[in-house]
C-alpha positions as protocol buffer text, in pm:
chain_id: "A"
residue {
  index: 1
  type: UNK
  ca { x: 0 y: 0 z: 0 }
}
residue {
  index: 2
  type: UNK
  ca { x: 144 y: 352 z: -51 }
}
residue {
  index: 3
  type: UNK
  ca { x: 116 y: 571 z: 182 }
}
residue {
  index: 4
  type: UNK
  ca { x: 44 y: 960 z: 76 }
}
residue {
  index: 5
  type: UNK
  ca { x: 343 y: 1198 z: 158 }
}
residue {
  index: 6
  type: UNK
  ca { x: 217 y: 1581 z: 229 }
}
residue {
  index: 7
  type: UNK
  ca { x: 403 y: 1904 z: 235 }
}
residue {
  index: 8
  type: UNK
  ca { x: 281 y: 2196 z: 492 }
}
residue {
  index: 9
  type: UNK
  ca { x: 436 y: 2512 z: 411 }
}
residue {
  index: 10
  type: UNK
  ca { x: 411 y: 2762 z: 664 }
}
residue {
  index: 11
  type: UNK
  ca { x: 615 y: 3025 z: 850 }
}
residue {
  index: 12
  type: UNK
  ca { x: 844 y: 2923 z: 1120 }
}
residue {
  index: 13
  type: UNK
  ca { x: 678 y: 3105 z: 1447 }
}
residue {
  index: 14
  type: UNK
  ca { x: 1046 y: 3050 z: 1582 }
}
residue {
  index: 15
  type: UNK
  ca { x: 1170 y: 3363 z: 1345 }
}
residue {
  index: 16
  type: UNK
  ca { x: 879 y: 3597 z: 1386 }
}
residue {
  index: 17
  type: UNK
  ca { x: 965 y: 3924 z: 1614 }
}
residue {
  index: 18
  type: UNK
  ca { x: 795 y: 4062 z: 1824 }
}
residue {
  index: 19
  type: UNK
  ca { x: 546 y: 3786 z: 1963 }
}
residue {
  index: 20
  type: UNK
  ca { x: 536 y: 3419 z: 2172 }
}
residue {
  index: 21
  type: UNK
  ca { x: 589 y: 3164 z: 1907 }
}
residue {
  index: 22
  type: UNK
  ca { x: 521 y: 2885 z: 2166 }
}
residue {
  index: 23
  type: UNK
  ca { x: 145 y: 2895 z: 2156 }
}
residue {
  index: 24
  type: UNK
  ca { x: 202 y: 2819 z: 1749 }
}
residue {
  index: 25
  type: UNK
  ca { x: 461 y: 2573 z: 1823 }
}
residue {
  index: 26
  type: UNK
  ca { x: 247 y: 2381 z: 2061 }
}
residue {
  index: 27
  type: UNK
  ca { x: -42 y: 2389 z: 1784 }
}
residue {
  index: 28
  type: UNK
  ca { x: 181 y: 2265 z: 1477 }
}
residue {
  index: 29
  type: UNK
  ca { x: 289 y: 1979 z: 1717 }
}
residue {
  index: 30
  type: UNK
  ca { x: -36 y: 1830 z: 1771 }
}
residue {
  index: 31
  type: UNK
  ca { x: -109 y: 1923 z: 1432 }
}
residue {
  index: 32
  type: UNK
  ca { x: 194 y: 1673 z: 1323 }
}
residue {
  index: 33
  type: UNK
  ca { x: 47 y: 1405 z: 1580 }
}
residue {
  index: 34
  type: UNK
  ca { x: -282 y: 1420 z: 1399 }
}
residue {
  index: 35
  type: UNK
  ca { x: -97 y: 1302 z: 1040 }
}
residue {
  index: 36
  type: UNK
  ca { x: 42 y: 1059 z: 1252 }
}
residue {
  index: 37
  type: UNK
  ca { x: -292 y: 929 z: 1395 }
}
residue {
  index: 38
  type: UNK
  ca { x: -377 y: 910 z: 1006 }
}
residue {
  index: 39
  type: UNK
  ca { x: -93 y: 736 z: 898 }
}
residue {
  index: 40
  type: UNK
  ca { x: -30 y: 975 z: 658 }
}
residue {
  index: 41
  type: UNK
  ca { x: 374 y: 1052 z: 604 }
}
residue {
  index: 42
  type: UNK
  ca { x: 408 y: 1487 z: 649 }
}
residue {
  index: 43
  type: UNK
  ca { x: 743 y: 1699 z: 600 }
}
residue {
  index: 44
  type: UNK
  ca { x: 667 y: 2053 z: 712 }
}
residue {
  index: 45
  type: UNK
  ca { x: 879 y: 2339 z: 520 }
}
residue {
  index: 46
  type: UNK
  ca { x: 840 y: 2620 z: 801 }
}
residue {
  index: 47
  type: UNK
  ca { x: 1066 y: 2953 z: 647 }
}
residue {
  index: 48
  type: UNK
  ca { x: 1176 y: 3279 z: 751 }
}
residue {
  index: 49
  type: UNK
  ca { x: 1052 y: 3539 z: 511 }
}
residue {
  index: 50
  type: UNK
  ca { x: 1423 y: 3714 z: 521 }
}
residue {
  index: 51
  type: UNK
  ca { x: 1593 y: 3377 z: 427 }
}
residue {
  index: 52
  type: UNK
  ca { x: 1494 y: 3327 z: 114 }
}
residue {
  index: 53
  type: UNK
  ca { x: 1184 y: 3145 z: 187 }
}
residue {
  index: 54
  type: UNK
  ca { x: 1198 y: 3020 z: -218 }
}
residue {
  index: 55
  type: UNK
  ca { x: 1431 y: 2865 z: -225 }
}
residue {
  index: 56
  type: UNK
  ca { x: 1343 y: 2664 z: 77 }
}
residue {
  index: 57
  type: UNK
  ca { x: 1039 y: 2589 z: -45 }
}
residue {
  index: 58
  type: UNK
  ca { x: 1154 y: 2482 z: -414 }
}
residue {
  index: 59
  type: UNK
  ca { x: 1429 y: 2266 z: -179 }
}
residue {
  index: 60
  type: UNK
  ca { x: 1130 y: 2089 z: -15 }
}
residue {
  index: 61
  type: UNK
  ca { x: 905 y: 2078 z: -309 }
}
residue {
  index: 62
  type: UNK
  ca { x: 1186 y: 1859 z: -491 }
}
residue {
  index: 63
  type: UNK
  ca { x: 1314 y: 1665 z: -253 }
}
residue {
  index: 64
  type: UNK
  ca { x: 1025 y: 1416 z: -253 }
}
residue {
  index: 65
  type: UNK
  ca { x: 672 y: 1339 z: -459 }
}
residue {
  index: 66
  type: UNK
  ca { x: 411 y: 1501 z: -240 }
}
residue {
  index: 67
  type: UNK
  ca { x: 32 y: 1412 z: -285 }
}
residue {
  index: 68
  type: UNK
  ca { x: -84 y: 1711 z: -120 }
}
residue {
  index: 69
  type: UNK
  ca { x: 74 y: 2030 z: -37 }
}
residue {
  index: 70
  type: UNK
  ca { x: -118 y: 2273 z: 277 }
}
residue {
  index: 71
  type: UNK
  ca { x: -45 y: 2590 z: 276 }
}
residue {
  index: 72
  type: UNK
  ca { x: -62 y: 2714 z: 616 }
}
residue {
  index: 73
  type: UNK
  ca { x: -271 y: 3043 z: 707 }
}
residue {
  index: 74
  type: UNK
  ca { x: 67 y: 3272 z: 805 }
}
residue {
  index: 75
  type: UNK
  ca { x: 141 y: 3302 z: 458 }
}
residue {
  index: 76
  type: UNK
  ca { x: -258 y: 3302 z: 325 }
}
residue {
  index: 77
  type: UNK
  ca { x: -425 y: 3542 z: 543 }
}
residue {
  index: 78
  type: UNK
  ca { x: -182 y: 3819 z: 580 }
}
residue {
  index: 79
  type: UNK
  ca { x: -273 y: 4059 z: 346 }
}
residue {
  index: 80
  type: UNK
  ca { x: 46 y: 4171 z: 291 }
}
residue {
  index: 81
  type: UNK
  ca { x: 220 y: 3849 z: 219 }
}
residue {
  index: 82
  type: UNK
  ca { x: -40 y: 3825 z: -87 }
}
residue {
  index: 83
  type: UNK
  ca { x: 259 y: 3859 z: -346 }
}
residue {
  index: 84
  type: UNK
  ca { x: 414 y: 3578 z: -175 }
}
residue {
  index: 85
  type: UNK
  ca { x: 106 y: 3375 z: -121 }
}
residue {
  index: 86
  type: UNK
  ca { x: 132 y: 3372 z: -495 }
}
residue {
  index: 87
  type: UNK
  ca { x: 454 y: 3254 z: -547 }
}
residue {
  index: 88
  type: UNK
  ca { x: 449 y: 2997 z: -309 }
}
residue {
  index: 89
  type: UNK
  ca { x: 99 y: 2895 z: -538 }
}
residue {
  index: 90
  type: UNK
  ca { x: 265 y: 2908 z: -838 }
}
residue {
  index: 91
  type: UNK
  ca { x: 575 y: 2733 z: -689 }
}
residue {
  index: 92
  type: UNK
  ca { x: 398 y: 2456 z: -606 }
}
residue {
  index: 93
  type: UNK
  ca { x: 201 y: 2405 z: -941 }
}
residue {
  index: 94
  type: UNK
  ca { x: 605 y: 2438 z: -1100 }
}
residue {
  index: 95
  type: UNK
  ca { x: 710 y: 2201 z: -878 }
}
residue {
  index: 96
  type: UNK
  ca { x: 497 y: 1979 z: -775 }
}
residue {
  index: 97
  type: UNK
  ca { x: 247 y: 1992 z: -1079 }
}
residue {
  index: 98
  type: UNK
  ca { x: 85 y: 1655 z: -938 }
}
residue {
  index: 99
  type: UNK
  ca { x: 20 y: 1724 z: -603 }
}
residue {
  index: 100
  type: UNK
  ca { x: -309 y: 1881 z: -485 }
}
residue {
  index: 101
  type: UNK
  ca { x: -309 y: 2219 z: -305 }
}
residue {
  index: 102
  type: UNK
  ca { x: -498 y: 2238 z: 28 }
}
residue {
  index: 103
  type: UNK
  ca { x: -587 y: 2609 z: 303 }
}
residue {
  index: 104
  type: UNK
  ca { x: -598 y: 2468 z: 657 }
}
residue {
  index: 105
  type: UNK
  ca { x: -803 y: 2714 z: 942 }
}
residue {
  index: 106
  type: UNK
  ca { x: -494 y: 2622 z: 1168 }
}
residue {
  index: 107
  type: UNK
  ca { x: -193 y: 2439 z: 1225 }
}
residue {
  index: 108
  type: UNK
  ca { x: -376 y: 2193 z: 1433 }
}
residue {
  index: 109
  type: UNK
  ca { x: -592 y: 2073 z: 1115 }
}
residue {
  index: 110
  type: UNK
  ca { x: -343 y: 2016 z: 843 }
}
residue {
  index: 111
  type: UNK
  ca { x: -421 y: 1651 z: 826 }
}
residue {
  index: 112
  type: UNK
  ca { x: -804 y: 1735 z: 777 }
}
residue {
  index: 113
  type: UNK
  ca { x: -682 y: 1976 z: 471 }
}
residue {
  index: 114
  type: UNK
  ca { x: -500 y: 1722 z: 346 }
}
residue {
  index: 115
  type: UNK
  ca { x: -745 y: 1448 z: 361 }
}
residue {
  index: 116
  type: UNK
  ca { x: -988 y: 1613 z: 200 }
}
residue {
  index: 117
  type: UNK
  ca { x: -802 y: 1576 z: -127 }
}
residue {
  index: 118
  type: UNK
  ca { x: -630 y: 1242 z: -55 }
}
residue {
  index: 119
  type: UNK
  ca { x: -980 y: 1033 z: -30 }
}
């Protein structure tokens, strides 16, 4: 049986000043332990947007053939990361033309976002 590998991409609360990335942390944790419960196999990309975020998203795209990619709400509902919203879009349709794009609520229900398009 093979198993469905997803990509989250998402920025990493770790490198955002200026608030208590803990709270996030703690949510993308039991987010990962809900793939888990699924048996579904999930990388997570999570980037700094002054690190070249992609590149490190292109790097994760490639590295493996993803079923589903989630884009996590950071980048979506900021309005003004709505350039790079794009980009990361049309990154993943360059590099990952097979794998189905998914918008979780939080970082808690990445595996439901994903599953919706893996059934």
């Amino acid at each position: 049986m093979t198993v469905a590998r997803v990509l989250v991409v998402g920025l990493d609360p770790a490198k955002i000043q200026g608030w208590d990335p803990e709270p996030v942390q703690a949510a993308i944790a039991r987010g990962q332990a809900r793939f888990d419960d699924h048996g579904i196999e999930a990388d997570w990309c999570q980037v700094a947007l002054d690190e070249n975020p992609a590149g490190a998203i292109v790097e994760a795209l490639t590295r493996k053939d993803y079923a589903c990619v989630v884009i996590g709400g950071g980048i979506r509902k900021h309005e003004p990361l709505l350039e790079f919203f794009e980009k990361v879009v049309n990154l993943v349709r360059q590099h990952a033309p097979d794998a189905a794009i998914a918008f979780n609520s939080s970082p808690e229900d990445c595996a439901d976002a994903a599953l919706r398009w893996l059934r």
